[in-house]
C-alpha distance (Angstrom), angle and dihedral (degrees) to the residues before:
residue distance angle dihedral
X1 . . .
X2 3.53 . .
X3 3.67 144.6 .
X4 3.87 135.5 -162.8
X5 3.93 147.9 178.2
X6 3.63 132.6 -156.8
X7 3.84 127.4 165.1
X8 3.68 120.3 -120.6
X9 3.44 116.1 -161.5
X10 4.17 99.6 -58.6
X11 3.81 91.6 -21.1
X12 3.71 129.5 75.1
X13 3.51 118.9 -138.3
X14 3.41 114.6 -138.0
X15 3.99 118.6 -150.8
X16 4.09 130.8 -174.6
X17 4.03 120.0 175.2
X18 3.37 112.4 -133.9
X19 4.15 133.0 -150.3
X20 3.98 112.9 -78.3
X21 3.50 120.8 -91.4
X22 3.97 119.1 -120.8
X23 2.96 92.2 -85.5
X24 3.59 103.0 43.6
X25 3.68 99.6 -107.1
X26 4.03 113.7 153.4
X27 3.94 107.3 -106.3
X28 3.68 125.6 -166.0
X29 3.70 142.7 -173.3
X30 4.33 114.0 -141.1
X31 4.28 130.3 -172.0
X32 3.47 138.7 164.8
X33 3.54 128.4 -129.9
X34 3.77 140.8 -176.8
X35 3.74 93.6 -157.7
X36 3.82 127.1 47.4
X37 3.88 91.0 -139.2
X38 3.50 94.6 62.7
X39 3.44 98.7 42.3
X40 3.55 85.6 54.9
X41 3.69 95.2 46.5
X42 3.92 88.0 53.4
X43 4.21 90.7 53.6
X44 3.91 88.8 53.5
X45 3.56 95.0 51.8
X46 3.79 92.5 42.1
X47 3.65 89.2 53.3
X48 4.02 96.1 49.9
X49 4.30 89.6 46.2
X50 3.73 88.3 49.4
X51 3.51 92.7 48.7
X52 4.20 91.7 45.0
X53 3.87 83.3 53.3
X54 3.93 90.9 -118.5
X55 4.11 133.1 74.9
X56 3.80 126.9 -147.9
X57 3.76 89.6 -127.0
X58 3.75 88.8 72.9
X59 3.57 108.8 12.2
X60 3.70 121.8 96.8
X61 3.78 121.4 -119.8
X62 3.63 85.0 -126.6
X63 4.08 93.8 56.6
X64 3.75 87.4 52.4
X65 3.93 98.5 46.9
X66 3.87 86.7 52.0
X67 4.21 93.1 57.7
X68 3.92 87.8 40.7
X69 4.24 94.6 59.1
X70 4.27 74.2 45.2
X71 3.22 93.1 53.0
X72 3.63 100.0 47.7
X73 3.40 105.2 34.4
X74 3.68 98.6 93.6
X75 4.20 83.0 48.7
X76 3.77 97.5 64.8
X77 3.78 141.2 42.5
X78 3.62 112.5 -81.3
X79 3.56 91.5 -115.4
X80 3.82 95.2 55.6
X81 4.36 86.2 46.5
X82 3.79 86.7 62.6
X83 4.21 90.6 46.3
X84 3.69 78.7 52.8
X85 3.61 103.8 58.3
X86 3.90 98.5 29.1
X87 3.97 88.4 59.7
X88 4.17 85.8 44.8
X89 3.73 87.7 48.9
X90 4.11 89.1 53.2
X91 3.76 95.9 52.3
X92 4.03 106.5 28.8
X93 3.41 88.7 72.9
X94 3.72 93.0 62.7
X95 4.25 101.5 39.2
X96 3.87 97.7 9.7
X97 4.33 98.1 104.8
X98 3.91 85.6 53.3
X99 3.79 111.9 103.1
X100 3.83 109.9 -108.2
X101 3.90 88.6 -122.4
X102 3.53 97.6 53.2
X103 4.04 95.1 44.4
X104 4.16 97.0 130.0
X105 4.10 121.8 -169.0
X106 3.75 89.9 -115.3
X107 4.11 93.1 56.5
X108 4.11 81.9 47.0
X109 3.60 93.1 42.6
X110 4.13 90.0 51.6
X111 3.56 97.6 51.7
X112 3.78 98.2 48.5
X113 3.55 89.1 55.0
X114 3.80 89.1 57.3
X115 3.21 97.7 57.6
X116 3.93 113.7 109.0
X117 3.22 125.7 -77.7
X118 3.44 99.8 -147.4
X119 3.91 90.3 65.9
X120 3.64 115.6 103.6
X121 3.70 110.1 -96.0
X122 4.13 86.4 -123.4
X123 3.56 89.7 64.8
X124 4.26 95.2 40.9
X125 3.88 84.7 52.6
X126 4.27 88.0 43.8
X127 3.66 89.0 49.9
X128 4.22 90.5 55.6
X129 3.83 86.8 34.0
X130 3.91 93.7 62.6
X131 3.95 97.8 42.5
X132 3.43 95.8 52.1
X133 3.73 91.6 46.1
X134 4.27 88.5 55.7
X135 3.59 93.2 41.8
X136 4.24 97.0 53.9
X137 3.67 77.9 52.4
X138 3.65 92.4 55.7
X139 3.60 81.6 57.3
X140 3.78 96.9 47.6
X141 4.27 81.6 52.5
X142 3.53 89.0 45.6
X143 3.15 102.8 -121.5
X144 3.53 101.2 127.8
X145 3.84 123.8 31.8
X146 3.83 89.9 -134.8
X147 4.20 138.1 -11.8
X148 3.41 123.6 -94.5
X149 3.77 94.3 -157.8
X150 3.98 87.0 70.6
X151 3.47 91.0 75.9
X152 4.06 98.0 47.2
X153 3.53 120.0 97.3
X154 4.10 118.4 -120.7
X155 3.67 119.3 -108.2
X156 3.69 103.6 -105.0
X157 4.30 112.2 -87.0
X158 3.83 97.9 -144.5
X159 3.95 117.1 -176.5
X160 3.55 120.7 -115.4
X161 3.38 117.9 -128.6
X162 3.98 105.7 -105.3
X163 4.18 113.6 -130.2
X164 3.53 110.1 -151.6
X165 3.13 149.4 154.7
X166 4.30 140.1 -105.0
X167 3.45 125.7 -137.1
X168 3.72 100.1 -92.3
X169 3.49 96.0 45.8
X170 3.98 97.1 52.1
X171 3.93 84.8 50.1
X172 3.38 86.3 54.1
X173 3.88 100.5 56.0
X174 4.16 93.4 43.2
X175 3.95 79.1 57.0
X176 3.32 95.8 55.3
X177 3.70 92.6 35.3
X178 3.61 96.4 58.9
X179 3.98 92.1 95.0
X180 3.79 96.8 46.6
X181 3.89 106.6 87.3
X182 4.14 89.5 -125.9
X183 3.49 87.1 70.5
X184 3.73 98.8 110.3
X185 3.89 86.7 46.3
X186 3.75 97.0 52.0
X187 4.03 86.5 43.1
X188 3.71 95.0 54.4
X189 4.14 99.4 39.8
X190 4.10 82.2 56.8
X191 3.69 90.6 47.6
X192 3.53 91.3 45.3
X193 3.72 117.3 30.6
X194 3.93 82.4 -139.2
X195 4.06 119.0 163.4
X196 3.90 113.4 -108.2
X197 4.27 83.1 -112.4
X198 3.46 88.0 59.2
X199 3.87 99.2 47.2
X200 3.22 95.3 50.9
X201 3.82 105.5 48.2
X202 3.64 90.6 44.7
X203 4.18 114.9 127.3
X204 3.82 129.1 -158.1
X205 3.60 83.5 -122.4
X206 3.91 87.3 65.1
X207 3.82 90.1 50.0
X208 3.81 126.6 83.6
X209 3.68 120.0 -161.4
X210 3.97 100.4 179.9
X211 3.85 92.5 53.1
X212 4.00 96.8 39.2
X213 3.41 94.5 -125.4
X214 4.24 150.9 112.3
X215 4.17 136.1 -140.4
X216 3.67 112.9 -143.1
X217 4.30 95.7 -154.7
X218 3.43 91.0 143.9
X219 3.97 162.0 27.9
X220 3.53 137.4 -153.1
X221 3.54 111.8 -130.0
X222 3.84 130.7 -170.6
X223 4.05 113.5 -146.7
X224 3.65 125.0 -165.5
X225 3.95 114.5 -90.2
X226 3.66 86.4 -6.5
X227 3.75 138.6 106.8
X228 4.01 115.2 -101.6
X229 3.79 115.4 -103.2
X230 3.49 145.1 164.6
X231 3.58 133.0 -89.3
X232 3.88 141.4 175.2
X233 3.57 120.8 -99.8
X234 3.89 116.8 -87.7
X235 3.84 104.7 -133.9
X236 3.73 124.5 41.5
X237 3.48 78.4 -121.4
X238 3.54 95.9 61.2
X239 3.93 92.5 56.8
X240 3.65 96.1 75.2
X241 4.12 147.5 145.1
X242 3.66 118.2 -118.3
X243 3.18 135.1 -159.8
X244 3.71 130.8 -124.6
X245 4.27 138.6 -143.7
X246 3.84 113.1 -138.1
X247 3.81 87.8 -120.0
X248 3.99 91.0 60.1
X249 3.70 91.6 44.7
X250 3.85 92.4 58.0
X251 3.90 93.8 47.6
X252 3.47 76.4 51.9
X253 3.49 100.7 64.1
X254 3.55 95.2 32.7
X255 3.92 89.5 59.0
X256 3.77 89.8 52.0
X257 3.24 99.6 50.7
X258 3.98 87.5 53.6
X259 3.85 89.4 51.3
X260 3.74 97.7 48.5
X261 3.89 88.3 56.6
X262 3.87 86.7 45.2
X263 3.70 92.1 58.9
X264 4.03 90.7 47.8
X265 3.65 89.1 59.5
X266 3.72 95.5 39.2
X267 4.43 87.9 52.9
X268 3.81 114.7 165.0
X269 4.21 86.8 9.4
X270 3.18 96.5 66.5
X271 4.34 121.7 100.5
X272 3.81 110.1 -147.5
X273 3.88 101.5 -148.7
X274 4.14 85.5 138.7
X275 4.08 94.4 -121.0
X276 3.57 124.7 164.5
X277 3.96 94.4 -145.6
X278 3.84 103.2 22.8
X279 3.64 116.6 151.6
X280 3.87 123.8 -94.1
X281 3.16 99.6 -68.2
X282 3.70 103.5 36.2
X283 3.97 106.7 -90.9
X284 3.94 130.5 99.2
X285 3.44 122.1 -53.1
X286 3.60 128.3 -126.2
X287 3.76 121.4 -93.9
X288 3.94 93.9 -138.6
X289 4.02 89.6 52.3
X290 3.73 101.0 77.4
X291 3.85 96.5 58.6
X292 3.71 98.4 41.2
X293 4.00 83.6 52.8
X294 3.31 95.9 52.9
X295 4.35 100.5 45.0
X296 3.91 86.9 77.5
X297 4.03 102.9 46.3
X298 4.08 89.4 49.3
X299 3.60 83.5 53.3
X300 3.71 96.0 45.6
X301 4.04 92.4 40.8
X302 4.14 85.9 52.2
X303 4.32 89.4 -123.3
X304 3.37 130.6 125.3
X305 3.78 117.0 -74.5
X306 3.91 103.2 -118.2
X307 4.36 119.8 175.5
X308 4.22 106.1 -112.2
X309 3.52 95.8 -95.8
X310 3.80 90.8 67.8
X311 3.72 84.8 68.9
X312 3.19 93.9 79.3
X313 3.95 97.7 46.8
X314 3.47 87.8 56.7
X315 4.22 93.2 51.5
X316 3.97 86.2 51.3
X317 3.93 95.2 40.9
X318 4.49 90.9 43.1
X319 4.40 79.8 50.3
X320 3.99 92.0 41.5
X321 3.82 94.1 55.1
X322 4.27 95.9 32.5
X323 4.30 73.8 72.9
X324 3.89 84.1 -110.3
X325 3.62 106.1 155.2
X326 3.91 128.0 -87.4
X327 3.63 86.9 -135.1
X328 3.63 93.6 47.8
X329 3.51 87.5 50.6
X330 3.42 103.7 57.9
X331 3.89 95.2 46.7
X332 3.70 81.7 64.6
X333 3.87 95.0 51.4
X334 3.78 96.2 44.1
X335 3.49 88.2 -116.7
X336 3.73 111.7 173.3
X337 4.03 89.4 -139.6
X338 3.44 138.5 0.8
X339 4.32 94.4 -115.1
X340 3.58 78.7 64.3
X341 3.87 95.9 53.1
X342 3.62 85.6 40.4
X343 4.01 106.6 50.2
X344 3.75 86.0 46.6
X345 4.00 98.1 52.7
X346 3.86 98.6 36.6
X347 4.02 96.1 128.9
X348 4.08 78.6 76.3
X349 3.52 102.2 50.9
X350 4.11 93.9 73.1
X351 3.90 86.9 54.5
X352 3.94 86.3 49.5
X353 3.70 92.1 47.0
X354 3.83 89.7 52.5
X355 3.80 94.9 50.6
X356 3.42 94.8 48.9
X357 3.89 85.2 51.5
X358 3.95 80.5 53.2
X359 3.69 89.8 57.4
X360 3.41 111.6 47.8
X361 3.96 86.7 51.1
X362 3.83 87.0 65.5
X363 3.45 100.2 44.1
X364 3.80 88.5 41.9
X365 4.02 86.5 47.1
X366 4.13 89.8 52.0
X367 3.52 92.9 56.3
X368 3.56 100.3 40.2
């Protein structure tokens, strides 16, 4: 497969050889262009569709978005491959029949704006976030001299407003948790701030008793249609040592020492994958569990009803306004910086402000 350029007059005339036909006629591909750059740009790209079996001039944005999510499927972690195609699947529907080569900002911009409102604006901004991710590659195939979706303004990312809990009223619900067999669980993600992933794919081997502290090297993750497993932590960030209170620890203990005589009495049923909270009989736990578990004890304790994952915005938000650092704080999380740790938790940072006020009037006071 070949490619040529010859000027013509003040155009350049842009040439590309294409397969034979059946019956072994010669077939080419022909433009005009006033500049030799893009003339050259269009051969490239002419080339690489050829080659893919497909052009953008006739192939649908929707065709090309399907062999992308094939093509990077073996890249990415299975769970992030099915992220991939259910934001695909939200938006194809809306800009999918348009040729890939004639995809335009505006037609981009349009459908994003259509998509419903009632969606959280994570998963609005998700949606944009994955196109324009599959279209640069288009350009990186050259397939497309440049992406439309650079042009396109995000869907706005507004915060949610974080429910958590005070001091009092988290000591509240471990009280009232202390019958309910996730105790230890619910203990640890409020002494930890760890994600649910990380919780439950924790292993006693991954625990240390004599030095108080934990080793986030993996999360439990739940893919569609598929089995639950365990994978390694994302970030570097993510891989991480926490930490533990003497308090925790004990529970700890306590909690094992319930599970070991669990697995006695559960004998040949039992599945040794060496979790901390594994269900009754030793394998993964459900996702769904963990919130239903919890509606009941927030009832019982008299606090708010918040979902498990507000567990640990209430461990980073009890730390944030203790005056333990931001830093400090996000170590603990696994976030991969602090501005991250920061943006999240800014409801604190007015409290902060106002005891650091609080501060420098002593020390100003002491020296006056």
């Amino acid at each position: 497969m070949r490619g040529s350029i010859a000027k013509r007059g003040d155009r350049y005339m842009a040439r590309v050889d294409l397969p034979r036909g059946e019956g072994g006629e010669r077939r080419q591909r022909t433009r005009s262009f006033k500049t030799r750059r893009e003339a050259e740009e269009w051969v490239a790209r002419t080339v690489a569709e050829v080659a893919n079996g497909y052009t953008t001039t006739d192939t649908t944005t929707e065709r090309y978005l399907a062999k992308w999510l094939e093509a990077v499927r073996g890249t990415v972690r299975a769970r992030t491959a099915e992220n991939y195609a259910a934001n695909v699947g939200r938006l194809v529907g809306r800009i999918g029949k348009t040729p890939l080569g004639k995809l335009t900002p505006l037609e981009i911009q349009h459908a994003l704006s259509e998509l419903p409102r009632e969606w959280a604006p994570a998963t609005r901004r998700d949606v944009y976030k994955v196109l324009h991710v599959a279209l640069r590659q288009a350009v990186g195939w050259g397939l497309i001299p440049r992406d439309p979706s650079a042009g396109v303004k995000p869907p706005p990312l507004t915060q949610r407003e974080l429910v958590v809990w005070t001091e009092e009223e988290a000591a509240r619900f471990l009280a009232a948790a202390e019958r309910n067999h996730h105790h230890a669980l619910f203990r640890l993600a409020l002494a930890t701030g760890m994600r649910q992933g990380e919780l439950l794919g924790l292993r006693w081997q991954d625990v240390n008793f004599e030095a108080r502290a934990l080793y986030v090297r993996h999360s439990l993750t739940w893919p569609s249609k598929q089995a639950p497993r365990l994978e390694e932590p994302k970030t570097r960030g993510s891989r991480r040592k926490i930490p533990l209170d003497s308090a925790t620890v004990d529970v700890l203990r306590t909690h094992r020492k319930r599970q070991l005589a669990a697995r006695l009495a559960a004998g040949a049923a039992w599945e040794d994958h060496d979790l901390v909270f594994p269900n009754p009989t030793g394998g993964f736990m459900r996702k769904k569990s963990l919130g239903q578990n919890m509606r009941p004890i927030c009832r019982e304790a008299g606090v708010p009803v918040i979902r498990f994952h507000d567990l640990r915005h209430t461990h980073a938000t009890l730390l944030l306004r203790a005056g333990v650092s931001p830093k400090v704080v996000a170590e603990r999380l696994g976030h991969t910086s602090i501005k991250m740790t920061l943006d999240t938790y800014s409801h604190v940072l007015p409290d902060m402000q106002e005891a650091a006020v609080r501060a420098l009037e002593e020390v100003f006071r002491g020296r006056a």
